[in-house]
C-alpha positions as CSV (number, residue, x, y, z in Angstrom):
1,X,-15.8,-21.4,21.1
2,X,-14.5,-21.5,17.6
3,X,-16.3,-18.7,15.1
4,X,-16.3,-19.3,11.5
5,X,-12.8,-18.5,9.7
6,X,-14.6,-15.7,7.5
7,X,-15.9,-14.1,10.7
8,X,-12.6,-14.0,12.4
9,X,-11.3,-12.6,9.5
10,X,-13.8,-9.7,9.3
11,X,-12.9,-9.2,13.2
12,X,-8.9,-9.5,12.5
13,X,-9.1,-6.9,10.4
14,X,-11.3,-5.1,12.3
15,X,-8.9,-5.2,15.1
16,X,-6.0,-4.1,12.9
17,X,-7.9,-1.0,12.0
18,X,-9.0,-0.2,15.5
19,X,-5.3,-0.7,16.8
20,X,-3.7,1.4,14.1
21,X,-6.0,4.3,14.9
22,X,-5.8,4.1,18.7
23,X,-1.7,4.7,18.4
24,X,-1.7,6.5,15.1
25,X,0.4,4.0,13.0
26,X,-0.4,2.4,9.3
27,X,-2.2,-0.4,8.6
28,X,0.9,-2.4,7.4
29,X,2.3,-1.9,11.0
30,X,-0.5,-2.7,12.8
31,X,-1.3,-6.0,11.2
32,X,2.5,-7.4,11.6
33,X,2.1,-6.6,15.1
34,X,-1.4,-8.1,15.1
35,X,-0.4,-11.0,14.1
36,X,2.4,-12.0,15.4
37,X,0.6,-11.1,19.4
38,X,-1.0,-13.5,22.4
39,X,-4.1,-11.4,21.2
40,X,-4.3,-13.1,17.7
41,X,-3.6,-16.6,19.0
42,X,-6.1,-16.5,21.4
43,X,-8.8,-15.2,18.8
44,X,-7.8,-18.1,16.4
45,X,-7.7,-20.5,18.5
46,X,-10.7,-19.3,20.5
47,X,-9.5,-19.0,23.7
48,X,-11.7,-16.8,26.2
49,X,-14.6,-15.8,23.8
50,X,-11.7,-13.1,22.6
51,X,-13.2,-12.8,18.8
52,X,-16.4,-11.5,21.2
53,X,-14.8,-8.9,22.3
54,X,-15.8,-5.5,20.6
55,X,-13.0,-3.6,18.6
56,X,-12.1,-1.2,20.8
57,X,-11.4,-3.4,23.7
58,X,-9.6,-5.3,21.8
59,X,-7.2,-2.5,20.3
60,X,-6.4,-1.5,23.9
61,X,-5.7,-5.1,24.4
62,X,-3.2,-5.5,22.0
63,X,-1.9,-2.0,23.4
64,X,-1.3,-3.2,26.7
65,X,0.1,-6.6,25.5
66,X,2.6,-4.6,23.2
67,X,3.5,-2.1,26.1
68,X,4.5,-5.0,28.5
69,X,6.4,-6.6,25.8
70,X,8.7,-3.8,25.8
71,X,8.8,-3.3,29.9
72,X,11.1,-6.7,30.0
């Protein structure tokens, strides 16, 4: 399902501020490594209901997509 671009755009930034909390970095940080994730793509392109997902979940998300990143 495809939400409306102002909707995802309330929920990107929603994201961002949720991420930058969860691991104590600045907004500026958080959104370059929001958007350049799997997380973002599959929000924008609406893959799995992601943009559903509440904030939180999806913060930890991006967390755990980051942390495997850097395991390879």
């Amino acid at each position: 399902m495809l939400a409306d671009d102002i909707l995802l755009g309330f929920k990107y930034q929603s994201t961002i501020e949720a991420y930058a909390e969860l691991i104590n970095i600045d907004l500026r940080t958080a959104a370059d490594v929001f958007y350049k994730s799997r997380l973002y793509i599959e929000m924008s392109e609406g893959i799995s209901d992601m943009h559903c997902r509440s904030d939180g979940y999806l913060a930890e998300e991006l967390k755990l997509e980051i942390q495997s990143k850097r395991k390879r």
